[in-house]
C-alpha positions in Angstrom: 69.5 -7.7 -11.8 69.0 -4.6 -13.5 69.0 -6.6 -16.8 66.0 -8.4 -16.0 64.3 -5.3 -14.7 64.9 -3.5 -18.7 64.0 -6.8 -19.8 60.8 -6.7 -18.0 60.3 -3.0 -19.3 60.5 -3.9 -22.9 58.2 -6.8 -22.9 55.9 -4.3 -20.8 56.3 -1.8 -23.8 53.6 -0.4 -25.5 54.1 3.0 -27.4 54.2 6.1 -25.1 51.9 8.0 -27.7 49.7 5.5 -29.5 48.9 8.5 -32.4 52.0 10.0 -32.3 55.4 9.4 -34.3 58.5 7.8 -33.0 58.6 9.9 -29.7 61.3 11.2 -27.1 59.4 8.8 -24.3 59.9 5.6 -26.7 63.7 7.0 -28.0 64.7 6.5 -24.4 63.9 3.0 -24.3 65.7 2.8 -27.7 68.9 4.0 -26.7 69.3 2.0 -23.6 68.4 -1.0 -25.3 71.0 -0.3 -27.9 73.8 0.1 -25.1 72.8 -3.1 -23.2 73.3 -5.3 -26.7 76.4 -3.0 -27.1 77.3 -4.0 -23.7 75.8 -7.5 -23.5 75.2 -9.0 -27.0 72.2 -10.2 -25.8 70.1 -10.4 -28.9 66.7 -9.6 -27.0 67.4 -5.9 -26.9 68.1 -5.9 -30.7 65.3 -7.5 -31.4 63.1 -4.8 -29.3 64.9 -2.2 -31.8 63.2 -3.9 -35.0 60.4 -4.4 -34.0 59.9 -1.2 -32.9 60.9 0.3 -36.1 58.7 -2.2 -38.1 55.4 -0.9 -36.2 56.9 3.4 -37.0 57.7 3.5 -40.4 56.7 2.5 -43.5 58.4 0.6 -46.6 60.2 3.7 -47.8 61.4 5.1 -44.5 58.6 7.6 -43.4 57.5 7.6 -40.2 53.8 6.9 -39.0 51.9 9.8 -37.6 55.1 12.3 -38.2 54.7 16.0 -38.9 57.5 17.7 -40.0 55.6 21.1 -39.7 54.9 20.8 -36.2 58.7 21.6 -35.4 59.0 20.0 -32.4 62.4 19.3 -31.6 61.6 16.6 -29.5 60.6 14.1 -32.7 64.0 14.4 -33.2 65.2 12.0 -30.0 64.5 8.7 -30.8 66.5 9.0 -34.4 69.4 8.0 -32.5 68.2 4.8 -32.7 68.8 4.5 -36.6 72.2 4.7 -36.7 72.7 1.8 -35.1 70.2 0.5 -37.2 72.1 1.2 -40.3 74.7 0.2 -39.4 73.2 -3.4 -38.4 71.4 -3.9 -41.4 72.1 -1.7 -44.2 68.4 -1.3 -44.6 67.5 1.7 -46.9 65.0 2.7 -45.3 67.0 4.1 -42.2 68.8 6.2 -44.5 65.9 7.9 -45.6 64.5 7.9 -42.3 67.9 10.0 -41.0 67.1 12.0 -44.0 63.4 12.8 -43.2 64.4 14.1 -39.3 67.8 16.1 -40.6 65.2 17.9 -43.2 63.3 18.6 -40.1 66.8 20.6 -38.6 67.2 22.3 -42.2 63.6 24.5 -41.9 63.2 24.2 -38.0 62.5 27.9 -36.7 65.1 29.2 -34.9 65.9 32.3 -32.5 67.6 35.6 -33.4 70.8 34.3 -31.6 70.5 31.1 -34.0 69.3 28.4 -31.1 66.3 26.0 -32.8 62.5 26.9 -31.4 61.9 24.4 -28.3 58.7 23.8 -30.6 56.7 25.6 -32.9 54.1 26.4 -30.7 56.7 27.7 -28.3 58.1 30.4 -30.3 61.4 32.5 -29.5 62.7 29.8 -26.6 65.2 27.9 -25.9 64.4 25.0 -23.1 67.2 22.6 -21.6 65.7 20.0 -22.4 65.8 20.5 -26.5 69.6 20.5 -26.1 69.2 17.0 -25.4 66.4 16.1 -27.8 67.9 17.8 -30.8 71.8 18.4 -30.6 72.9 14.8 -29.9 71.4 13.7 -33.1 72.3 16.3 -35.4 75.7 16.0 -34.5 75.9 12.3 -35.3 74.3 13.4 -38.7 77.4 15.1 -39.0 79.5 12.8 -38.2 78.1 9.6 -40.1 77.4 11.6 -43.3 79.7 14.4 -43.5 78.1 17.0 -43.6 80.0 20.4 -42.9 79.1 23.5 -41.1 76.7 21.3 -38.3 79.5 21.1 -35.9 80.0 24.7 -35.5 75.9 25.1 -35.7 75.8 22.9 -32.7 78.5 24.4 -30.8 76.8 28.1 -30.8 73.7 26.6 -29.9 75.3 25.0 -26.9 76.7 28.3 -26.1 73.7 30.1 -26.3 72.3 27.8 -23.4 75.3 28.6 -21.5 74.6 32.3 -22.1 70.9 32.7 -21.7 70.2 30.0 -19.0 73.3 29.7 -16.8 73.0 32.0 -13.6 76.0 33.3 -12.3 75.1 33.6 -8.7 73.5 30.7 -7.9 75.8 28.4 -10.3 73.1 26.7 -12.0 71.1 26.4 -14.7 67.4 27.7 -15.5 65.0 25.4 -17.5 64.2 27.8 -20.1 64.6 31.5 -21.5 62.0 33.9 -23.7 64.0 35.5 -26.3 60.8 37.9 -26.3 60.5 38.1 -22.4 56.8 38.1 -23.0 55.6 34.5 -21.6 54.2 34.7 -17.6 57.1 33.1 -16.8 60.0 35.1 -18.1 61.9 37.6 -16.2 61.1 40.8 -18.1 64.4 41.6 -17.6 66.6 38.4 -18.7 64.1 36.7 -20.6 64.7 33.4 -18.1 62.2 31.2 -16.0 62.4 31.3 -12.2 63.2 27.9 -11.2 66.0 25.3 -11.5 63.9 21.9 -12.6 66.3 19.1 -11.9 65.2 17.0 -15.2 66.0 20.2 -17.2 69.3 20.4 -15.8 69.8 16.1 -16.0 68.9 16.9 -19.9 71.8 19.7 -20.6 73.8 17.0 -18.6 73.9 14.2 -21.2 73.8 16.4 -24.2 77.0 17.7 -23.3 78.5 14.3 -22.4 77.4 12.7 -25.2 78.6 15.9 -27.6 82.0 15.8 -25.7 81.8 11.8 -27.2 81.5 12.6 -30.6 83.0 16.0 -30.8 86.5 14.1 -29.7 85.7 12.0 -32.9 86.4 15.7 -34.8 87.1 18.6 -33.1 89.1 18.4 -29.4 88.7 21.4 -28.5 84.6 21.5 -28.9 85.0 17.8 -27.1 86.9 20.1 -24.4 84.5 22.9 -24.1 81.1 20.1 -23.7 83.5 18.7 -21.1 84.0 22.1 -19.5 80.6 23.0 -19.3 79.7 19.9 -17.9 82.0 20.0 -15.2 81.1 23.5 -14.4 77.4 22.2 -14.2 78.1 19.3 -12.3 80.1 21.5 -9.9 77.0 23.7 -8.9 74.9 21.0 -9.2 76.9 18.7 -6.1 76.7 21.2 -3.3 72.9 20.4 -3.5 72.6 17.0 -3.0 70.4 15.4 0.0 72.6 14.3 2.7 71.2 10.8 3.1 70.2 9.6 0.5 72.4 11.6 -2.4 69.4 12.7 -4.5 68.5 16.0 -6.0 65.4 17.1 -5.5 62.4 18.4 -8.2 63.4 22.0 -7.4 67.2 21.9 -6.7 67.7 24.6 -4.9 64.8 24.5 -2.5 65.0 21.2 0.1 62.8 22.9 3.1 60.4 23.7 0.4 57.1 22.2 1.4 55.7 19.6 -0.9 59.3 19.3 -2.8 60.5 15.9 -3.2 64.0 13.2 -3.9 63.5 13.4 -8.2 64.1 10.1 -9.7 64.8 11.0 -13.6 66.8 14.6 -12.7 69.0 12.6 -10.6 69.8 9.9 -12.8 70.5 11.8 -15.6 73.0 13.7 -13.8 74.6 10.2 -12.5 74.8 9.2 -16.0 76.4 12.9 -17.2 79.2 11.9 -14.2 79.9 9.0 -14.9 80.2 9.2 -18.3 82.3 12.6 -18.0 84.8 10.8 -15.7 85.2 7.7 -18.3 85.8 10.6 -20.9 87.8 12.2 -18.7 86.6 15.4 -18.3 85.6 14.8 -14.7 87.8 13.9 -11.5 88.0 10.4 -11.2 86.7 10.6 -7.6 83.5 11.5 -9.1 82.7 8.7 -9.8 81.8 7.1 -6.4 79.8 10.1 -5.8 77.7 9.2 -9.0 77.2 5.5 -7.5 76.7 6.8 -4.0 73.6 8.7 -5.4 72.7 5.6 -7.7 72.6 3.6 -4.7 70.5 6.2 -2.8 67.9 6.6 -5.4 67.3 2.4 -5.3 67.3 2.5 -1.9 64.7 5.3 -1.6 62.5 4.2 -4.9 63.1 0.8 -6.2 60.9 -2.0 -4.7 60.7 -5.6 -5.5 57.0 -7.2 -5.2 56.4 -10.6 -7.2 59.2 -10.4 -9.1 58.6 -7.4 -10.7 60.6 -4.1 -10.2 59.2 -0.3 -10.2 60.9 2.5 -10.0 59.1 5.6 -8.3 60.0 9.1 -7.3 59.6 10.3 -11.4 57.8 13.4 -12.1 55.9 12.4 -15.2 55.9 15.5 -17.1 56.7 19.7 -16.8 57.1 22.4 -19.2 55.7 26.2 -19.7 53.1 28.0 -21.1 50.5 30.6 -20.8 48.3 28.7 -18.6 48.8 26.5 -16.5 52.4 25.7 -16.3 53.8 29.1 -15.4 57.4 28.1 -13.7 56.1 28.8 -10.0 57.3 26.5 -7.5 53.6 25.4 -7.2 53.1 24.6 -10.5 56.5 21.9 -10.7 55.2 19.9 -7.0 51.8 20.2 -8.9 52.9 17.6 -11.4 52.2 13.9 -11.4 54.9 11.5 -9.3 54.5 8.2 -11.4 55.8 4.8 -11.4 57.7 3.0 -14.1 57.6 6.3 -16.0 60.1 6.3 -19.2 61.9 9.5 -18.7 63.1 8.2 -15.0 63.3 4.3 -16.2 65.4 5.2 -19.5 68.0 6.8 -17.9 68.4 4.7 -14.8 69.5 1.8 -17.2 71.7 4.8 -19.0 73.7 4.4 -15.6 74.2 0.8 -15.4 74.9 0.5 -19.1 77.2 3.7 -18.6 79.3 1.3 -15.6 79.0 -1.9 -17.2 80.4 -0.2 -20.5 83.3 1.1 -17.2 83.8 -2.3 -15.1 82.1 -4.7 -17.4 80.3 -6.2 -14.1 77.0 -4.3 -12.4 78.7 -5.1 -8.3 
């Protein structure tokens, strides 16, 4: 049961960064415990959700080992988790918590075109993935306090990603563009990175799903744009699935590639984006068996059973750009670590299953 297997994952947990704040690794595990007790009731994942916040901030809402000035939109991921929290218990502290990460949104660096900085020591670019860290959050800021003009902020940043990283001629996405064009890895003429990263694209996936969720709370036609640009996305995305096992691999466009490999977190991201895009109804309906054909194909080509414990393979454990190493080649993404049990492909497998459940209220 895939409940046992998250249960097993959160009495496994230990911090992904010891001396680090309340990080995108650990706000994964947050937000899929909050949709199995949303789901469930079961009060072991709530529990996980205190607890974790007890050991990350203090008595007046300030979060251990947090630096504001680092702007690193990634440290903005696991506040998603304090909504709920709020809303739970009323505590104070969340409040001010919320109020320390939107102050991080208020000064964060952006571009020229008005797109946050990925992170402060990435200057001038926009990444998929910080779609995903940054957007969902400061939307639902909006939304549970309020505040105007964020809606419209978060819509032009959305389009910027769709203007800067969306090629037209292969119909997919790039992980990240140089405003400057002057990192090894841009093109010096569009400013963009060679290579379509699957997890990069899974990211953009579920922050536009889960924009298209809250937008329809405000503004339908933003709720109908996310769902546009998902479906577009999904659309190139399809045509390069494995045939057996309904996978996409670490670099999407490039099976014979040698060394390339069936990703585990790119491809449940995108099963989560589908499914939740067909419940929304932004999707075909038919879409949805494809999204559990490939959920079925990645258990059945990376999840093992050994003494009653589960693991979950097939995850590249990180990949990003720089200067040095990590210049976008396709050597430097199979270069990467494949790990086990790794947080990024773990959090949103159980996305998927709570995504159904939420759907059929029954995992078949």
């Amino acid at each position: 049961m895939v409940e046992a297997f998250l249960k097993q994952v959160i009495g496994d947990f230990k911090p992904y960064h010891a001396t680090k704040g309340m990080t995108y690794e650990d706000g994964l595990l947050l937000i899929a415990a909050i949709r199995f007790f949303e789901v469930t009731g079961d009060p072991v994942y709530r529990d996980f959700l205190y607890r974790y916040m007890e050991a990350h901030i203090d008595d007046k809402g300030q979060i251990f080992h947090y630096s504001l000035e680092e702007y690193n939109i990634d440290n903005i991921l696991a506040g998603n988790a304090l909504f709920f929290l709020w809303d739970d218990s009323k505590d104070p502290r969340y409040i001010n918590t919320l109020a320390l990460l939107r102050s991080q949104l208020q000064t964060h660096p952006r571009t020229a075109s008005g797109s946050f900085w990925h992170k402060l020591r990435y200057p001038n670019q926009i990444w998929l993935d910080g779609l995903y860290m940054g957007q969902v959050f400061y939307l639902r800021y909006a939304l549970k306090f309020e505040e105007e003009g964020i809606a419209e902020d978060v819509l032009r940043q959305v389009e910027n990603a769709r203007k800067f990283l969306w090629d037209e001629k292969k119909q997919l996405y790039l992980h990240a563009y140089d405003e400057t064009k002057s990192m090894q890895w841009a093109d010096p003429v569009t400013g963009r990175s060679p290579n379509v990263w699957s997890r990069s694209v899974g990211w953009f996936a579920m922050a536009l799903a889960d924009l298209a969720e809250s937008f329809a709370a405000i503004d339908e036609s933003a709720a109908a744009r996310m769902g546009a640009l998902l479906k577009e996305l999904v659309e190139g995305m399809l045509p390069h699935r494995d045939p057996v096992h309904k996978m996409w691999y670490q670099l999407v466009e490039k099976p014979e590639l040698p060394g390339n490999y069936l990703e585990t977190s790119g491809t449940a991201m995108m099963v989560y984006a589908i499914l939740k895009g067909v419940r929304l109804g932004w999707l075909p309906a038919g879409m949805k068996k494809e999204a559990l054909l490939t959920l079925r194909g990645l258990e059945s080509r990376y999840l093992v059973e050994e003494n009653g414990r589960r693991y979950l393979g097939g995850i590249c454990q990180v990949a990003g750009l720089d200067n040095e190493r990590r210049d976008g080649s396709d050597a430097y993404y199979l270069s990467e670590k494949i790990s086990v049990n790794e947080i990024k492909g773990l959090g949103p497998y159980f996305f998927c299953y709570a995504e159904w459940m939420l759907q059929e209220q029954t995992i078949q």
